[in-house]
N, C-alpha and C positions, 0 to 999 in steps of 0.2 A: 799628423800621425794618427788622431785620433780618427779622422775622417776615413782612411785608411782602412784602419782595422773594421770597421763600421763596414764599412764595401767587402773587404773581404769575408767578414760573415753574411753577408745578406748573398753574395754570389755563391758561398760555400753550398748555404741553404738552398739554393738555387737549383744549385750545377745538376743534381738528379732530376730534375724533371724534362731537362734538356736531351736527355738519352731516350726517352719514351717514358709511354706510363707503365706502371705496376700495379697490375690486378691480383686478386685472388682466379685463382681457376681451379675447378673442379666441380666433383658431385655428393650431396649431398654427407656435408659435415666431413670431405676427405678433401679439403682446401690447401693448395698451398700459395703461397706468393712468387708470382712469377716478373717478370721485365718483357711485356707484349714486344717483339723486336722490331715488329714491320711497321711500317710509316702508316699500313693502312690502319693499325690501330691504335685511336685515341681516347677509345673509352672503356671503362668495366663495364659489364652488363652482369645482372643479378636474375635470375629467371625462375617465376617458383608455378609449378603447375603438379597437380594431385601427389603433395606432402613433397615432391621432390625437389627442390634446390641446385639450382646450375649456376656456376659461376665463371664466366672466362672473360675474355679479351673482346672488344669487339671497335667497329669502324662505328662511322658519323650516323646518324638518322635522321629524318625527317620530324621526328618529336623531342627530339634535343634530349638534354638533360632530364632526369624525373621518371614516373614512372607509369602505364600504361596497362590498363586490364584488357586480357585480348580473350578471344575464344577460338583456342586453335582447334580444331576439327573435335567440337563437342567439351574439347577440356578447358574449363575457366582457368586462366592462366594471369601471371603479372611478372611483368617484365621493363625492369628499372635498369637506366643508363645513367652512368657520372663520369665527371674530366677528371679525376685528381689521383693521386697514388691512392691503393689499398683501397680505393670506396664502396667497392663492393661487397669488404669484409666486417670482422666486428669492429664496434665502438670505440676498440681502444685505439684504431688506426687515427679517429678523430682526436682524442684525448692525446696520442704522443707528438701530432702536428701542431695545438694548443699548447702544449709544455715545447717544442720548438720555437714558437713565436714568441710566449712569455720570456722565455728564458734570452731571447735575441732583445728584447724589449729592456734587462735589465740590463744583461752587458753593453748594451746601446748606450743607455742611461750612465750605467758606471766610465765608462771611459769619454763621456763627454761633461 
């Protein structure tokens, strides 16, 4: 029973990543969180070139994960890609997937 319960949280935790990922999209500090729908996109991308801030949805690249200084037609520009929910956004998207795990870590602990 215990085992169980144990699977059923770890799938619960799961189940949303299974649907696509969720970025923030928008421009500069008018973000909202969205569910990218299409298959073609796997990743957040974060895009910041002269003070502006872009945030949406995007497919695979060639420089994977991480993040990239470019020079697009004269403007120094940086342009960061991540796999996971929300990573595009603030801090605290890290901080509540942290309190996610801990908190799967005691109930784990408790019922076993």
């Amino acid at each position: 029973m215990k085992l169980i319960l144990l699977a059923a949280c770890v799938l619960l935790m799961s189940l949303g990543s299974a649907f696509g990922i969720k970025c923030y999209v928008g421009r500069s500090s008018n973000y909202e969180l969205k569910d990218c729908q299409s298959s073609l996109f796997t990743k957040c991308a974060k895009i910041t070139g002269s003070g502006i801030v872009t945030k949406s949805c995007s497919g695979d690249s060639i420089f994977g994960d991480g993040c990239q200084q470019l020079n697009a037609f004269g403007v120094q520009t940086e342009s960061c890609l991540c796999s996971t929910d929300a990573c595009n956004g603030a801090a605290t998207s890290y901080v509540s997937r942290m309190l996610a795990v801990i908190l799967t870590a005691i109930t784990a602990r408790a019922v076993m």
